[in-house]
C-alpha positions in Angstrom: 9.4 -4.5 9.1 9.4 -6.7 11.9 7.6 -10.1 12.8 5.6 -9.0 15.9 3.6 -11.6 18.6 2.3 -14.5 16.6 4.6 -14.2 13.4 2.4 -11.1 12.3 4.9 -8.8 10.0 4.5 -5.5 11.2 5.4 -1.9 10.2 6.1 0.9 11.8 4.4 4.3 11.4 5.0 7.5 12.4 2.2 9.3 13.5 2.3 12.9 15.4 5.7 12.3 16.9 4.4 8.2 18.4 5.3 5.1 16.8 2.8 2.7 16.1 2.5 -0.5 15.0 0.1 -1.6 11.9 -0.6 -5.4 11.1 0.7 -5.4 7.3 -2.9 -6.8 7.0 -4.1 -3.8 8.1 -2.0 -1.2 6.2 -4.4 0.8 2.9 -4.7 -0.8 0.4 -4.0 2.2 -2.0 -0.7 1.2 -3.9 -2.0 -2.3 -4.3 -4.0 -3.4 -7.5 -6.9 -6.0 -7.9 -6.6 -9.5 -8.6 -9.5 -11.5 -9.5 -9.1 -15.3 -9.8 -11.0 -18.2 -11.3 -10.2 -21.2 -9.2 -10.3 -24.7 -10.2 -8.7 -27.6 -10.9 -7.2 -29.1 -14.1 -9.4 -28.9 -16.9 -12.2 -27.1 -14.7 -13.2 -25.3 -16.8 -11.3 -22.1 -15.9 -10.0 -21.0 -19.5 -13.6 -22.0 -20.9 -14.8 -19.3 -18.4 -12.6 -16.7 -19.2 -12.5 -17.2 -23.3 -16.5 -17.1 -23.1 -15.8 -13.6 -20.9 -14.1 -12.7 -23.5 -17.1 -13.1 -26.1 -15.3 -16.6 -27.0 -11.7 -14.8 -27.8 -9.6 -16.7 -26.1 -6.3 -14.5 -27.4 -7.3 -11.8 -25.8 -5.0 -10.2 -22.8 -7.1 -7.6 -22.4 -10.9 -7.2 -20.9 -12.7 -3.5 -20.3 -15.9 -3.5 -17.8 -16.8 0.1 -17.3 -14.3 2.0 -18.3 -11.7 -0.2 -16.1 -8.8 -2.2 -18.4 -8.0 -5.9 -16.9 -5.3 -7.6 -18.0 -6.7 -11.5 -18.6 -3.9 -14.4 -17.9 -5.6 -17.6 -19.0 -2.6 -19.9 -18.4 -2.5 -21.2 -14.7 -0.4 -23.2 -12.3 -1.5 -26.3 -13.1 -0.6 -25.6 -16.8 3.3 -24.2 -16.4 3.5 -23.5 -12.8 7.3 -21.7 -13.4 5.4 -19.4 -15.8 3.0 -18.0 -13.2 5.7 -17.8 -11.0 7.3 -15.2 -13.2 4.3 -13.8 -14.1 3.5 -12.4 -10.7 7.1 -11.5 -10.0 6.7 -9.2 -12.7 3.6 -7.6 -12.6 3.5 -4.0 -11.0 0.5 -2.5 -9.5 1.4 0.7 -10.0 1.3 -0.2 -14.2 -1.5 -3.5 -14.3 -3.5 -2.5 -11.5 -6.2 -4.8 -12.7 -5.6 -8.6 -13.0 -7.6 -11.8 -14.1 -5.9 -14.7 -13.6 -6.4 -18.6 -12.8 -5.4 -20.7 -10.4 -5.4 -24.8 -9.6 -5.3 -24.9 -5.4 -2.5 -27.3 -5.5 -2.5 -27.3 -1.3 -3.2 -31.0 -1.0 0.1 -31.9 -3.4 3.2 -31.8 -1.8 5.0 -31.7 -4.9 3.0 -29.0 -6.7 2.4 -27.0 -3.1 5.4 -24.8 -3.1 4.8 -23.2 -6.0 1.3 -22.2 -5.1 2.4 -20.9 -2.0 5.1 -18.7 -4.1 2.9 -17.6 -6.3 0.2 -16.5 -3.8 2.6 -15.0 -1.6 3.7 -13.2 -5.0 0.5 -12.0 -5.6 -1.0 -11.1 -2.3 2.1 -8.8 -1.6 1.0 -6.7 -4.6 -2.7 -7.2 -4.9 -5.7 -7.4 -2.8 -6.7 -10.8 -3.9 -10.5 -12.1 -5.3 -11.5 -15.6 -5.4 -14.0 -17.3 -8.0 -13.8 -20.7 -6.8 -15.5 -23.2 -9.3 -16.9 -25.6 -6.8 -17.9 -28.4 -9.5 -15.7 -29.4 -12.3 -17.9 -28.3 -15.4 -17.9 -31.7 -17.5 -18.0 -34.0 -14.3 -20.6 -32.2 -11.7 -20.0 -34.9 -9.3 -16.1 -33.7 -9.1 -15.6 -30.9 -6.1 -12.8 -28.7 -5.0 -12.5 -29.8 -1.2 -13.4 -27.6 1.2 -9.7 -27.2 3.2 -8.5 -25.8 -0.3 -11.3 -23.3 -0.7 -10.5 -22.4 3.3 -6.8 -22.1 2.8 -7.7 -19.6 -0.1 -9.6 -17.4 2.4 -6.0 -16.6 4.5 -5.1 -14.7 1.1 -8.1 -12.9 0.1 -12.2 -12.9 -0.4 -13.3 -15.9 -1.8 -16.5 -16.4 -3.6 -17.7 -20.6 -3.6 -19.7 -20.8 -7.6 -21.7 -23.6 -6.6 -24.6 -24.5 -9.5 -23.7 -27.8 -11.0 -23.0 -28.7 -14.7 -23.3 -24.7 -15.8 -22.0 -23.5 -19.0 -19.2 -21.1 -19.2 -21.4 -18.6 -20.5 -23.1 -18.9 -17.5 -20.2 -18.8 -15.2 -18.7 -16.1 -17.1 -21.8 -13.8 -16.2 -21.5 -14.2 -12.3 -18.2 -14.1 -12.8 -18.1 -10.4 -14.0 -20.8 -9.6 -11.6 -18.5 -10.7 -9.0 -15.6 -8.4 -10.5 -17.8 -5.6 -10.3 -18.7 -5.8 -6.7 -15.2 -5.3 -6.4 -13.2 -3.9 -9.1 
């Protein structure tokens, strides 16, 4: 690989004897896997959307829709940041091709910022990356992720804005999993 105009990383491929450049962007997606992500902030409401997915089981790791197995990470960055970190160091596409996972967009703390950037980085190398942004906080409707956090999010993957204020989890959870079906 090689950074091309810009600071795109490129590859090369071979292709009938000619060498051509592909925007790593651009390369198939094929031996990548699917992350989908509930976004929010601390105590957002994140895990409460993902235990009532779960049909209120909030020890569960795994989660079938259709006859697809996700593998359901409730912990996020804003809980043990180190532990995410290692989390998607160690997940393989090739053997967890399916994640749910959460995710506090730290960009506006300069402290907390580095590790979110590691772990997206992590993440969008192996996975095509989903975004379930929980606009409003769930207890405090008046409470918003800003905007230049939910566009930052976008330069990693789709992103999906869940805007109704003050729903339940069961609620959320239901849009949620139409949303992983879209794309799954």
């Amino acid at each position: 690989m090689k950074m091309g105009d810009g600071g795109v990383r490129r590859t090369r491929s071979v292709s009938c004897g000619t060498i051509k450049e592909v925007p790593v962007a651009e390369r198939p997606t094929m031996n990548r896997g699917k992350a989908f992500i509930v976004v929010g902030h601390k105590h957002w409401g994140k895990s409460a959307t993902l235990k009532a997915l779960t049909d209120g089981n909030r020890f569960l790791r795994t989660w079938k829709i259709r006859s697809t197995i996700f593998f359901v990470r409730r912990m996020s960055n804003d809980d043990i940041p180190d532990s995410l970190i290692a989390l998607a160091n160690s997940l393989d596409p090739a053997t967890t091709p399916r994640v749910i996972a959460t995710l506090c967009p730290t960009f506006n703390d300069k402290k907390a910022l580095p590790a979110l950037l590691k772990i997206l980085g992590t993440f969008k190398r192996k996975y095509e990356l989903f975004f379930f942004v929980l606009r409003h906080k769930g207890d405090d409707p008046s409470a918003t992720v800003p905007d230049d956090e939910i566009d930052s999010l976008e330069r990693y993957g789709t992103v999906k804005r869940f805007h109704p204020e003050g729903a339940k989890p069961q609620t959320i959870a239901r849009f949620f999993k139409k949303f992983v079906m879209r794309y799954a």
